[in-house]
C-alpha positions in Angstrom: -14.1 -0.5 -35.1 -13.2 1.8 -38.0 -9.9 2.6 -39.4 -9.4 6.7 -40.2 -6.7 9.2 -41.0 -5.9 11.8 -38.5 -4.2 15.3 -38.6 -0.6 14.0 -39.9 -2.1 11.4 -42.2 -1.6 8.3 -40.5 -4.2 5.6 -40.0 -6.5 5.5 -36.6 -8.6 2.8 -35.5 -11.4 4.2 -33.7 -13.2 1.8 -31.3 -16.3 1.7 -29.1 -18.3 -0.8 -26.8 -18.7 -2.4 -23.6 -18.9 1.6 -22.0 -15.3 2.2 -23.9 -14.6 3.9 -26.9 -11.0 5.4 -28.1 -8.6 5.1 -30.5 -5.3 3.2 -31.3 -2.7 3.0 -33.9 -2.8 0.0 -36.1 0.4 -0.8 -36.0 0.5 -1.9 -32.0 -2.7 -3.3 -32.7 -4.2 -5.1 -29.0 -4.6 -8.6 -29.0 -7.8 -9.9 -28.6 -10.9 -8.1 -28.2 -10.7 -8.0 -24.1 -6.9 -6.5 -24.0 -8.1 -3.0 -24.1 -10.6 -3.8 -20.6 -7.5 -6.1 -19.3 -4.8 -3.0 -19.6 -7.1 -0.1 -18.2 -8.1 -2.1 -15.3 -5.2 -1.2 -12.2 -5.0 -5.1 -11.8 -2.5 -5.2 -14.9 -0.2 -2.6 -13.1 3.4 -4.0 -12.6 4.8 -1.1 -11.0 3.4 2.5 -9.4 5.1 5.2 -10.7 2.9 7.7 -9.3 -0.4 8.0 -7.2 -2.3 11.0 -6.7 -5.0 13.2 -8.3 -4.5 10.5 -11.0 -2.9 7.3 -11.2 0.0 6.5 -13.2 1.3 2.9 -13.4 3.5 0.8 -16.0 1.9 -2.6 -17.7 2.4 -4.3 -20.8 0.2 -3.7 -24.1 0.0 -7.2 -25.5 -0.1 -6.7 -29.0 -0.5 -9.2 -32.4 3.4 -9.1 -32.8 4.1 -9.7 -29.1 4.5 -7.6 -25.8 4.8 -3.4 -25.2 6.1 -1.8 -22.0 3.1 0.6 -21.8 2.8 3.5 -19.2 -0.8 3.7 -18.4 -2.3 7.9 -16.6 -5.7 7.2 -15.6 -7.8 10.6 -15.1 -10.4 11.0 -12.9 -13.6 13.1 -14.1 -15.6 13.0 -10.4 -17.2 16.3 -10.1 -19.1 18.6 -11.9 -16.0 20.8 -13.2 -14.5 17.6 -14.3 -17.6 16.4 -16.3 -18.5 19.9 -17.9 -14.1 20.3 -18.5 -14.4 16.7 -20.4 -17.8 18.0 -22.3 -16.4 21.0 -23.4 -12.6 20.2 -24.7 -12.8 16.7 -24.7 -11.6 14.0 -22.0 -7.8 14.6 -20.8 -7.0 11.4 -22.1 -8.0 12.3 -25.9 -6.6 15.4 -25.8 -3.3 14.1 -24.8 -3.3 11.5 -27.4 -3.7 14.8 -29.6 -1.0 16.6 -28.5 1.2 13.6 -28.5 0.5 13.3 -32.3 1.0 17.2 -32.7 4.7 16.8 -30.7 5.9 13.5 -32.9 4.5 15.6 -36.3 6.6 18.4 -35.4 9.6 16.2 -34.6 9.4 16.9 -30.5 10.8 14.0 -28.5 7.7 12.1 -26.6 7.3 8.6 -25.9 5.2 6.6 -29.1 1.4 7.1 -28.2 -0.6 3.9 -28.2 -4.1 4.3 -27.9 -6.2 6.3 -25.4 -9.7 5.3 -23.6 -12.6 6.9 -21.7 -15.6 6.0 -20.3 -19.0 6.3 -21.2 -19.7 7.0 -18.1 -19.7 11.1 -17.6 -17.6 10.3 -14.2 -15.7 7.3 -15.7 -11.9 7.3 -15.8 -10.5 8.3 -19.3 -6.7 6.5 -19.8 -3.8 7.8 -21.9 -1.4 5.0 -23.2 2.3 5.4 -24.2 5.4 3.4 -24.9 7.4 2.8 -21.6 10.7 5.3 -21.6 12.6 2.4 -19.7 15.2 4.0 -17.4 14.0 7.0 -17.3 14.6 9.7 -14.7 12.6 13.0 -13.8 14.3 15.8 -14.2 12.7 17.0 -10.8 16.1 15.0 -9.8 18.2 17.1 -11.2 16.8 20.3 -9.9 16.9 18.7 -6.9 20.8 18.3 -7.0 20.9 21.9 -8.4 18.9 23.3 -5.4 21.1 21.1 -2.7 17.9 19.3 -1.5 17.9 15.4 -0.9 16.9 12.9 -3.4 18.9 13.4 -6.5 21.3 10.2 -6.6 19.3 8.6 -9.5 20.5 11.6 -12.1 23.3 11.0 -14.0 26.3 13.3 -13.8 25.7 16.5 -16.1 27.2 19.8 -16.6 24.5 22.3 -14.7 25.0 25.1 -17.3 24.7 23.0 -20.3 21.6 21.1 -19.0 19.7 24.3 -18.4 21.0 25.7 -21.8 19.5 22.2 -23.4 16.3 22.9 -21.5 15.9 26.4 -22.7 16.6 25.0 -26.2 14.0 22.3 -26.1 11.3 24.7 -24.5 12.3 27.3 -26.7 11.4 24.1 -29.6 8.2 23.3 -28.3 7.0 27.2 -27.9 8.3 27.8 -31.8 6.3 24.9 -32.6 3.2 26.9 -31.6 2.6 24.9 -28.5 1.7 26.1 -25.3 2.6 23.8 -22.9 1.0 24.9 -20.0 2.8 22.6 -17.5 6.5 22.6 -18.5 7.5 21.5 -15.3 10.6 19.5 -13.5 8.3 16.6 -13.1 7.3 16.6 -16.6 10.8 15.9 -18.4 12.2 12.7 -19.1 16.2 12.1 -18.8 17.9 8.8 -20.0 21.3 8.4 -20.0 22.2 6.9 -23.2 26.0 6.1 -25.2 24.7 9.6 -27.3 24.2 11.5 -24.6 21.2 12.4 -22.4 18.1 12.2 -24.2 15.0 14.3 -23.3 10.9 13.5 -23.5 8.4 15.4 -22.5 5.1 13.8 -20.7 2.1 14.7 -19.4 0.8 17.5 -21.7 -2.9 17.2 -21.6 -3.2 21.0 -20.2 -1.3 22.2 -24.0 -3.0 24.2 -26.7 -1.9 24.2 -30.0 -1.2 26.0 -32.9 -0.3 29.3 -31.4 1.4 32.3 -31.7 3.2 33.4 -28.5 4.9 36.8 -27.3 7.5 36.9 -25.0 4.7 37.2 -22.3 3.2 33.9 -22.8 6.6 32.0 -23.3 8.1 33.6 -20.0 4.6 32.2 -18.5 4.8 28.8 -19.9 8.6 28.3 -19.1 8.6 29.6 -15.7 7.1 26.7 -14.5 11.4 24.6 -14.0 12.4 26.1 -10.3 15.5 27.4 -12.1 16.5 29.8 -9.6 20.2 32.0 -9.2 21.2 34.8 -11.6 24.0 31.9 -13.0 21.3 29.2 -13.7 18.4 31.4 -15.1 21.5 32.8 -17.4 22.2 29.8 -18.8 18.6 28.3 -18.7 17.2 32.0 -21.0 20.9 31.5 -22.9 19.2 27.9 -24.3 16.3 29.3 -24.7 16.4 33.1 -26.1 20.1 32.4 -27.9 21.3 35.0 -25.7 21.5 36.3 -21.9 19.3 38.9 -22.0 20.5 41.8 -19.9 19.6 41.5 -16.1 17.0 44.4 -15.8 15.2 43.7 -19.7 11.7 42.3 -19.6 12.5 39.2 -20.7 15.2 38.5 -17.5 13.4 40.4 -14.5 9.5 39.3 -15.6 11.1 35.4 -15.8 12.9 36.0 -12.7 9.5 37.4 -10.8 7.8 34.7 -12.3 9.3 31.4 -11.1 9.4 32.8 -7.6 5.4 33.7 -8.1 4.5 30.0 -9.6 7.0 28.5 -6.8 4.6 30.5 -4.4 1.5 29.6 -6.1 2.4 25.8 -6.4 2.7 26.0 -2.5 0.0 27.6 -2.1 -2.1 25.4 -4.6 -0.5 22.2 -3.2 -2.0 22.8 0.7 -5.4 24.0 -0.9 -5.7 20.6 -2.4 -4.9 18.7 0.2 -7.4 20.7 2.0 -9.6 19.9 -0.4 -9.0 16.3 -0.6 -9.7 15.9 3.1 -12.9 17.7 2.9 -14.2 15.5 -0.3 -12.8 12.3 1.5 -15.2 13.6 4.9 -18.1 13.4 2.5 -17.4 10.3 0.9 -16.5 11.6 -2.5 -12.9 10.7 -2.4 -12.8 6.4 -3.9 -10.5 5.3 -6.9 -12.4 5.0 -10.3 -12.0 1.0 -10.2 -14.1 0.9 -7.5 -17.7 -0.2 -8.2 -20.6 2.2 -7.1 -23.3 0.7 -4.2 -26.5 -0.9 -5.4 -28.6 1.6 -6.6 -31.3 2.7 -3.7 -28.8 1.1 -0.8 -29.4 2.1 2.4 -26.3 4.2 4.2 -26.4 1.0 6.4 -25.9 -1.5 3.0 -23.0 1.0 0.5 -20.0 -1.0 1.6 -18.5 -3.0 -1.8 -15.7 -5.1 -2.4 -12.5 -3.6 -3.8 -10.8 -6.6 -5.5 -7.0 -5.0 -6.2 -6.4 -4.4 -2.3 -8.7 -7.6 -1.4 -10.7 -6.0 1.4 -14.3 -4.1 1.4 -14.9 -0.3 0.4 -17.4 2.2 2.3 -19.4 4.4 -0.1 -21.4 5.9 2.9 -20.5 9.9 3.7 -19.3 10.6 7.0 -22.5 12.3 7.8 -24.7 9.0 7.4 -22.2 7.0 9.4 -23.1 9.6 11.9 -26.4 9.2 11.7 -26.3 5.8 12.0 -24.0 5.9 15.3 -26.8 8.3 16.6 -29.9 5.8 15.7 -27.5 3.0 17.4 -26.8 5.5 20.7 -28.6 2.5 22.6 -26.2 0.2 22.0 -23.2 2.4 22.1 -24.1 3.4 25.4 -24.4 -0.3 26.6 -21.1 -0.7 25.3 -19.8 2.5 27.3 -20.4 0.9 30.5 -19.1 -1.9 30.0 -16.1 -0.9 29.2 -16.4 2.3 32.3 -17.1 -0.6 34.6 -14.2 -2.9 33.3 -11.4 0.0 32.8 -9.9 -0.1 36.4 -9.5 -3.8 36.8 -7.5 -3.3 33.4 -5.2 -1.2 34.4 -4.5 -2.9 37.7 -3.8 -6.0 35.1 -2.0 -4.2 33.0 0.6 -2.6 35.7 0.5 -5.9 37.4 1.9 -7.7 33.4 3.9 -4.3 33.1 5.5 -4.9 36.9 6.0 -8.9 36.2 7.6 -9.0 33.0 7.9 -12.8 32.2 11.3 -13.7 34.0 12.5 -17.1 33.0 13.0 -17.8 29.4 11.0 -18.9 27.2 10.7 -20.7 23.7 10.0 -18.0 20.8 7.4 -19.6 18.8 4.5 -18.6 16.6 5.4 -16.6 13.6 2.8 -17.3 11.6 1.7 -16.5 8.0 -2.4 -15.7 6.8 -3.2 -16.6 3.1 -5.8 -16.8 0.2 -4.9 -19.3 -2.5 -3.8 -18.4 -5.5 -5.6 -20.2 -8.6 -3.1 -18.6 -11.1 -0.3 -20.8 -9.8 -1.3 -23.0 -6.6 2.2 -25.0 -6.9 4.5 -21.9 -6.8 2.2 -20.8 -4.0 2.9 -23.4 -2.2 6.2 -23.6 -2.9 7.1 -19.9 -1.4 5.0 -20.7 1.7 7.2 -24.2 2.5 10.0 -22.6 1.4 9.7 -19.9 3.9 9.6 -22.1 6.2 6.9 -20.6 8.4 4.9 -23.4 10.5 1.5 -21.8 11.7 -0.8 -20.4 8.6 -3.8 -18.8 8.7 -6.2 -19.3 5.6 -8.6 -16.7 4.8 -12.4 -18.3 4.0 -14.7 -16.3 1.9 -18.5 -17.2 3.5 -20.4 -15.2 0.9 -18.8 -17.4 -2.1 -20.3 -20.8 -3.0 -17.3 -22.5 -4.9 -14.3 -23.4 -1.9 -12.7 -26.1 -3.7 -9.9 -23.6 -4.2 -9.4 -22.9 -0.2 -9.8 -26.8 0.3 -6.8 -27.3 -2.4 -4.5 -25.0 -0.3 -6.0 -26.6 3.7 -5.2 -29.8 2.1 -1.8 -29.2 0.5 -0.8 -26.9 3.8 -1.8 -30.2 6.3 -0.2 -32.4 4.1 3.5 -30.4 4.1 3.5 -30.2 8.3 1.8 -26.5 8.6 -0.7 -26.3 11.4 -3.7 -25.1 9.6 -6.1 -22.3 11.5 -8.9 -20.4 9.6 -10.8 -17.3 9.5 -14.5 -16.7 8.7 -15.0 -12.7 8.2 -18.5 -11.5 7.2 -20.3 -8.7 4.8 -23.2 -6.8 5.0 -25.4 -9.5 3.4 -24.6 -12.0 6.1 -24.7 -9.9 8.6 -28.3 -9.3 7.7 -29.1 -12.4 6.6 -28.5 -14.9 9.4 -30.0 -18.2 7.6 -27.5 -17.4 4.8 -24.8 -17.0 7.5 -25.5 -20.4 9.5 -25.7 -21.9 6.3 -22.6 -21.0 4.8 -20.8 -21.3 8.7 -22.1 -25.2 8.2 -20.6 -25.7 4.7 -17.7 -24.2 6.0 -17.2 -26.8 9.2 -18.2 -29.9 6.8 -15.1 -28.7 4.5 -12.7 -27.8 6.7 -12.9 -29.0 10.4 -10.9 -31.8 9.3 -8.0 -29.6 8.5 -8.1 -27.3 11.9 -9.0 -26.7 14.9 -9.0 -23.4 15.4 -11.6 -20.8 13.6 -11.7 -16.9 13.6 -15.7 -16.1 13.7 -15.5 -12.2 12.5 -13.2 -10.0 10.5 -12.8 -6.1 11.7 -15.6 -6.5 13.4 -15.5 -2.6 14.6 -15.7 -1.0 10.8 -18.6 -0.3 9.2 -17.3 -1.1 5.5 -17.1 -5.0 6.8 -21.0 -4.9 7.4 -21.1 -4.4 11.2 -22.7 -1.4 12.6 -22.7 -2.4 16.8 -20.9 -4.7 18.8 -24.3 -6.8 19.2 -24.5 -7.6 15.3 -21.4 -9.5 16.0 -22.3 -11.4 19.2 -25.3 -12.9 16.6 -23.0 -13.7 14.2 -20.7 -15.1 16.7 -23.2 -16.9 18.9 -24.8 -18.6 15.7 -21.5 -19.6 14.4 -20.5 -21.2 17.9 -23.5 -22.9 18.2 -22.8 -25.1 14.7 -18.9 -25.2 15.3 -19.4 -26.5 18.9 -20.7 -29.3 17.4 -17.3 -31.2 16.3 -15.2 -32.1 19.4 -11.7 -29.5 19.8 -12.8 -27.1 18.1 -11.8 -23.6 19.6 -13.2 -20.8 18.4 -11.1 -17.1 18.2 -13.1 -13.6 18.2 -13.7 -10.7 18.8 -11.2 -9.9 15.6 -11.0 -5.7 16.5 -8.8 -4.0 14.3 -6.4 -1.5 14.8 -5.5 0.1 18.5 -9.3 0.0 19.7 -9.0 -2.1 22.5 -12.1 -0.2 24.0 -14.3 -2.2 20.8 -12.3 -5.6 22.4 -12.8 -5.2 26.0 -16.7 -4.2 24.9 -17.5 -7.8 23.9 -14.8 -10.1 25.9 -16.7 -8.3 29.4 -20.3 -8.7 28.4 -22.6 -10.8 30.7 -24.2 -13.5 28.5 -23.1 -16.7 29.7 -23.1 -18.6 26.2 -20.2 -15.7 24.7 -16.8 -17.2 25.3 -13.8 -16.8 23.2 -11.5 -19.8 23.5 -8.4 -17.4 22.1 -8.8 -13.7 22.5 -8.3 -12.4 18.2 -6.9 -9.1 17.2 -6.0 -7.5 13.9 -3.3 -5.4 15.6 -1.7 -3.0 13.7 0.5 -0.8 15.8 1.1 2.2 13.5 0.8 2.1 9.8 2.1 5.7 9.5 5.7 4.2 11.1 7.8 2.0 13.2 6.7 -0.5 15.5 8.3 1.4 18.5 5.8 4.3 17.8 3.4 5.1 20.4 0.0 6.2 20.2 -1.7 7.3 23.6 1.8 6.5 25.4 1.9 2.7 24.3 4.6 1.5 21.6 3.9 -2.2 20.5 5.1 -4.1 23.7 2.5 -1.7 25.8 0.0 -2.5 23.2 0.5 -6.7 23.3 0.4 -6.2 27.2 -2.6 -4.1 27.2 -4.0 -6.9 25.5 -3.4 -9.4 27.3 -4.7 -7.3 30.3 -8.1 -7.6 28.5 -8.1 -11.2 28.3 -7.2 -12.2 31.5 -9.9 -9.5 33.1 -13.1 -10.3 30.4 -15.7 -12.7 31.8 -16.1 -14.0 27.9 -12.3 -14.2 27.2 -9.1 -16.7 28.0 -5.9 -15.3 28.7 -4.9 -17.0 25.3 -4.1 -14.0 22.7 -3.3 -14.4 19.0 -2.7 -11.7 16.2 -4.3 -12.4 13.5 -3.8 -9.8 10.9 -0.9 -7.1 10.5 1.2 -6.0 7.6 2.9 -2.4 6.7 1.2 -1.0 3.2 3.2 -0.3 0.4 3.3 2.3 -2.1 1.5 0.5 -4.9 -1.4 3.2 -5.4 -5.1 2.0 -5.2 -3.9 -2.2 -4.5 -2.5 -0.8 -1.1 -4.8 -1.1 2.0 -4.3 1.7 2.9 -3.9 5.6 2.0 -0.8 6.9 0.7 0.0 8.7 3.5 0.9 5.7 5.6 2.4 3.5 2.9 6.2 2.4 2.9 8.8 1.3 1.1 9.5 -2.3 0.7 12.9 -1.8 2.7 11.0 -0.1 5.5 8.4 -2.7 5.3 11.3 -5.5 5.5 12.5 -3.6 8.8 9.5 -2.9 10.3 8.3 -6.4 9.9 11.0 -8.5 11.8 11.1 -5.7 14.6 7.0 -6.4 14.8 7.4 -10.2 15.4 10.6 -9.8 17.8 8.1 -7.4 19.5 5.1 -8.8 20.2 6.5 -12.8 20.7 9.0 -11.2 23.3 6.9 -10.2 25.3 5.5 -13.6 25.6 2.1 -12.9 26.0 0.7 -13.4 22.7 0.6 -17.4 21.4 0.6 -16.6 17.4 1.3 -13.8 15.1 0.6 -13.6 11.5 1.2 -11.6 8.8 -1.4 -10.7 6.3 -0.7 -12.0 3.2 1.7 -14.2 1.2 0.8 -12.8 -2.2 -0.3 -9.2 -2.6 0.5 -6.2 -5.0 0.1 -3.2 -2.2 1.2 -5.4 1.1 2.6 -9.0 0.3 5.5 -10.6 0.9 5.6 -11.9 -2.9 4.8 -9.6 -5.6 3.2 -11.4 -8.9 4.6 -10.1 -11.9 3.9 -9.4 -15.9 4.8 -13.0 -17.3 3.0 -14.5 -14.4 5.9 -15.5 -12.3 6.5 -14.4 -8.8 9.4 -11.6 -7.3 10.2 -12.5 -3.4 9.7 -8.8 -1.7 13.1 -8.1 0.9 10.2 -8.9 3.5 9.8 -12.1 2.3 13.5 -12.7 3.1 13.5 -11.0 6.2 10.8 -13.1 7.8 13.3 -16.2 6.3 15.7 -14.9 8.0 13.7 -14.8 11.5 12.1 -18.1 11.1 15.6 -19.8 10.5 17.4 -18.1 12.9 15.0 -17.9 15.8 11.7 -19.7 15.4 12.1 -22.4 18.4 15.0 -20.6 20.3 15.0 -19.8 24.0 14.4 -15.9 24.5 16.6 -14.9 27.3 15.4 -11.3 27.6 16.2 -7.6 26.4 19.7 -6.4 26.8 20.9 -3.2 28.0 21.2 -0.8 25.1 21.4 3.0 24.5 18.3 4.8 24.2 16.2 4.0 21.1 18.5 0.8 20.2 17.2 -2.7 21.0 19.3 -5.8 21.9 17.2 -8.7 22.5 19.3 -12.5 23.6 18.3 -15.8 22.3 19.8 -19.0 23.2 19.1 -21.7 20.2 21.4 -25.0 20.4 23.7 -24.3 23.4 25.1 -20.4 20.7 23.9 -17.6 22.2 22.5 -14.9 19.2 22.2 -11.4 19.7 19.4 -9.1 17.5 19.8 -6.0 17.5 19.1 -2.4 15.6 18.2 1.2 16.1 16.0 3.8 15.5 19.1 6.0 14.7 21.2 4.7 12.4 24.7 4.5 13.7 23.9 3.8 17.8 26.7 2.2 18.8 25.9 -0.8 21.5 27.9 -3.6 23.4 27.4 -6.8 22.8 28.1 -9.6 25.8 30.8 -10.5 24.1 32.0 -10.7 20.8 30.2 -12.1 17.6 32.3 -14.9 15.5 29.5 -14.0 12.8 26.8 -11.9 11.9 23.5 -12.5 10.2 22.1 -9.8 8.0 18.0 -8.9 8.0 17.9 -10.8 4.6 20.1 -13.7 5.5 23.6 -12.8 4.3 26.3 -14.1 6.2 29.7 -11.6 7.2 32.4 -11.5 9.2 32.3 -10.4 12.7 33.7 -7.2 13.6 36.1 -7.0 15.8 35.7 -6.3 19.9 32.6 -6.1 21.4 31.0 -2.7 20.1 29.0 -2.9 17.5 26.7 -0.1 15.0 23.1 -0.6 15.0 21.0 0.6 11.9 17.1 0.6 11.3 17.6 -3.3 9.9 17.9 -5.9 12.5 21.3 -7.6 12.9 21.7 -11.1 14.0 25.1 -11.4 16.0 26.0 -15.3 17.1 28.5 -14.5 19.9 31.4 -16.9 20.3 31.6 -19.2 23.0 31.3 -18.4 26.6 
């Protein structure tokens, strides 16, 4: 490290090392020589702010006098544009820490820069690192109330006029100061609502130039960017910013006027362009998060899949052109597989009409809500703790083969057995095993030693039909499976789950349950089913919601020559919006709320239709999915889905379901009979359906477990959160 002075004469320590280098300001000094690598890796996020082109998320800078709130941009530099851009001016993050310094020098309100970062790496991220503006609020909200769109309730109360006439005075500030902003937009501002007033920051200048002289040409261009739109509100905003209206037809009010409605028009344009764009670069395999580790150099398309620790799950580096290539070499097997499933198909569908015609009549006991884990080393007692206190019986622990340490996963079977849980496990596979089959039957016999004595049950396989979990055909698996069967086989009760398809593919499942080699068999038919990520659980994809899908399921069991008619689920959860530790794309990520909903409607489902033994959700604690969310001092926040599935568990979990009730279309009304009460759930896709209960509730239940007064009669209102209703006495 070396300390030096930069433009405004304050000290710098440079650094460099380890494929880093930057700079940070002495006085919020890190701690320790591996904070730096601990804060720019997306594992210290505590919150998403936003996730995009880059990723923005809020941490904590541990420093030598104690702890920051830190807001963390990481820029991408993929591409050649990118790596000449960063050559040429520098990487965005330095020349935002530049700026930054320029705007606190010339007494412009932006949050305290603490150090930026980039890679040595020509492609490697670059971060840019300031002080955490807590309660903070875009002014994109605000625009949003002024332009009568949805969105804005976060934005405190303000005078319109004098708000634009204090954003024309701070942009007229920063264009005096001889900056050119260059993106002086709504997203860009900072509110906070403060006993003083509102204070303003600006963020997220790594476009600016400085030290320039600007005409009334380039100001209009660099201001026009706010969507301030209405001869009253560009008055006011040009009033702020020129110290006067300037007369409707002067330069200065028609060329500012044509050019917010031109940017506004190029920003559209621009915005589908790029996600044009991103499609096309995500087709050819360009499109990964800079955490993500590269393949093995000299990999084969078959070998590029690596493992993506924040969203605990594998990561295909092959282009869509070499999985197509290696579909093509496979065509033998596919083909195999396409008869199979031609010559199966009708005696499916008479199945399925035949489960579809006899719905399951008498009642039945609701059972199975189960829960899939990893243990958690940082704190296997409070891990524990949420899983008992949850009070969810079946669990489902996760093995890793392809490690050699399992004392942690034998911690948790042990601890799980010993509270009362029914212990089941899964064994999924990578690339290496699936190529390596002594390595495989080795590990599968380690695994039995350990853990027989804990279960029964074991899942051979993990998303067996995609590529990025090392399994190119459907026959790769029956090795794996058929090795693994042959060593498990061994210890009397064991039963063995499979084929583990993810996603609606049920032409992958009824592939391998229908196959004629008499030593397959799959004591419990396995499937990672997740209904639709983009939505509810009543969505329907190719006519089927997620009561057609459970049946169309089941119709595969009972038809396969390998297959029982036993069917568990083995994996679901709904994606958050938690940027690169979600699953899953952005595009088909929730909210936590909508994850909370969508997760108790799931289980009431897929158990109702009572032909599915287990269901479990996928996983206890996660950033991106979970049901508990670890947080910056190490403890753990209970997500609203961890208190919904509470809720289900101690309200349902053993009751009697007595069947659906009649309900209006797209509103739900199932009965359950649990200790001689009678409890109605019910909700809607709409909110506000009104439906009619049997007869009245003396109490109702909410999603999370709060307890209310009934209302009065039988007629209730139904919203997107499920309801529990314990009807009075008959």
């Amino acid at each position: 490290m070396s300390v030096h002075l930069n433009d405004d004469d304050q000290p710098v320590v440079a650094f460099a090392g380890n494929g880093i280098s930057g700079e940070f300001n002495p006085a919020h000094a890190p701690a320790g020589g591996v904070e730096i690598a601990r804060l720019i890796n997306p594992s210290a996020s505590l919150e998403t702010i936003h996730w995009g082109r880059n990723y923005i998320y809020a941490a904590e800078l541990r420093t030598e006098s104690g702890r920051v709130p830190v807001v963390v941009k990481q820029f991408s530099n993929q591409g050649l544009k990118k790596r000449l851009d960063r050559r040429w001016r520098g990487s965005k993050a330095a020349r935002s820490w530049r700026v930054a310094k320029e705007l606190i020098r010339k007494g412009l309100p932006t949050p305290e820069p603490m150090l930026w970062v980039e890679s040595d790496d020509p492609e490697g991220p670059s971060f840019f690192v300031a002080r955490r503006i807590e309660d903070a609020v875009e002014a994109r909200q605000f625009f949003r109330r002024l332009n009568g769109e949805p969105g804005d309730d976060d934005f405190p109360e303000v005078d319109s006029t004098v708000f634009l006439e204090r954003l024309g005075e701070l942009a007229r500030r920063i264009n005096d100061a001889g900056i050119l902003y260059r993106d002086l937009s709504m997203g860009n501002i900072l509110a906070v609502d403060t006993d003083g007033g509102i204070e303003l920051y600006m963020i997220d200048f790594n476009r600016a130039r400085t030290g320039r002289r600007l005409g009334a040409y380039s100001r209009t261009r660099d201001i026009c960017r706010l969507p301030v739109l209405g001869r009253k509100n560009q008055a006011a905003f040009l009033v702020g910013y020129w110290g006067e209206a300037p007369p409707r037809w002067s330069f200065r009010s028609w060329f500012y006027d044509l050019s917010v409605r031109a940017y506004i028009l190029k920003h559209d344009i621009k915005k589908r362009m790029r996600g044009l764009r991103l499609r096309r670069r995500h087709a050819h395999g360009g499109a990964h998060h800079p955490h993500l580790p590269a393949a093995d150099a000299g990999a084969s398309a078959r070998d590029k899949a690596v493992w993506d620790h924040l969203s605990d799950q594998p990561h295909q580096h092959a282009t869509r052109g070499e999985k197509w290539a290696i579909r093509l070499a496979d065509s033998r097997s596919h083909v195999r597989d396409a008869a199979i499933i031609l010559g199966a198909a009708p005696a499916v569908r008479r199945r399925y009409r035949e489960l579809r015609r006899d719905r399951v009549a008498e009642p039945f006991r609701f059972q199975g809500i189960g829960l899939a884990v990893r243990p958690w080393p940082e704190d296997p007692g409070r891990h524990l703790e949420s899983i008992n206190q949850l009070g969810v019986g079946p669990v489902l622990l996760r093995l890793h083969p392809w490690e050699s340490d399992h004392r942690y996963e034998e911690q948790l079977a042990r601890a799980l057995v010993d509270s009362g849980h029914e212990v089941a496990f899964a064994l999924p596979q990578n690339r290496d095993l699936v190529r390596d089959h002594k390595a495989w039957r080795d590990a599968v016999v380690e695994l039995a030693e350990i853990f027989v004595p804990y279960g029964r049950q074991f899942q051979i396989g993990q998303a067996v039909n995609r590529s990025k979990w090392g399994i190119w055909t459907h026959q790769e698996y029956v090795d794996l499976y058929l090795a693994a069967s042959e060593i498990l086989r061994r210890y009397p009760g064991v039963e063995l789950m499979g084929p583990s398809v993810i996603d609606f593919e049920f032409q992958s499942i009824l592939a391998l349950v229908d196959r004629r080699d008499p030593a397959l068999h799959f004591d419990i038919v396995s499937s990672l089913l997740y209904v639709d990520r983009r939505g509810a659980p009543e969505n329907r994809q190719m006519g089927l919601d997620t009561v057609g899908k459970v049946t169309l399921l089941r119709a595969i069991s009972d038809v396969g020559r390998c297959s029982s008619p036993r069917c568990w689920i083995t994996e679901v959860n709904w994606p958050l919006w938690e940027g690169p530790h979600s699953p899953a794309g952005k595009s088909v990520s929730v909210g936590e709320e909508e994850q909370a909903d969508y997760l108790v409607r799931y289980y009431l489902l897929a158990l109702g239709t009572g032909l599915v033994e287990r269901v479990y959700w996928w996983r206890l604690i996660a950033r991106g999915y979970g049901l508990v969310a670890p947080t910056s001092d190490g403890s753990l926040r209970l997500r609203p889905a961890w208190h919904a599935l509470q809720t289900l568990i101690g309200q349902l979990d053993g009751a009697f379901f007595m069947g659906p009730l009649k309900a209006p279309e797209g509103a739900y009304l199932y009965l359950f009979e649990y200790d001689g009460r009678e409890i109605v759930v019910g909700w809607g896709l709409v909110a506000g359906t009104r439906a009619t209960l049997p007869r009245p509730p003396q109490e109702t239940v909410s999603r999370d477990g709060q307890t209310a007064p009934a209302p009065p009669g039988r007629d209730v209102l139904l919203g997107s959160s499920p309801t529990y209703y314990h009807l009075v006495d008959a």
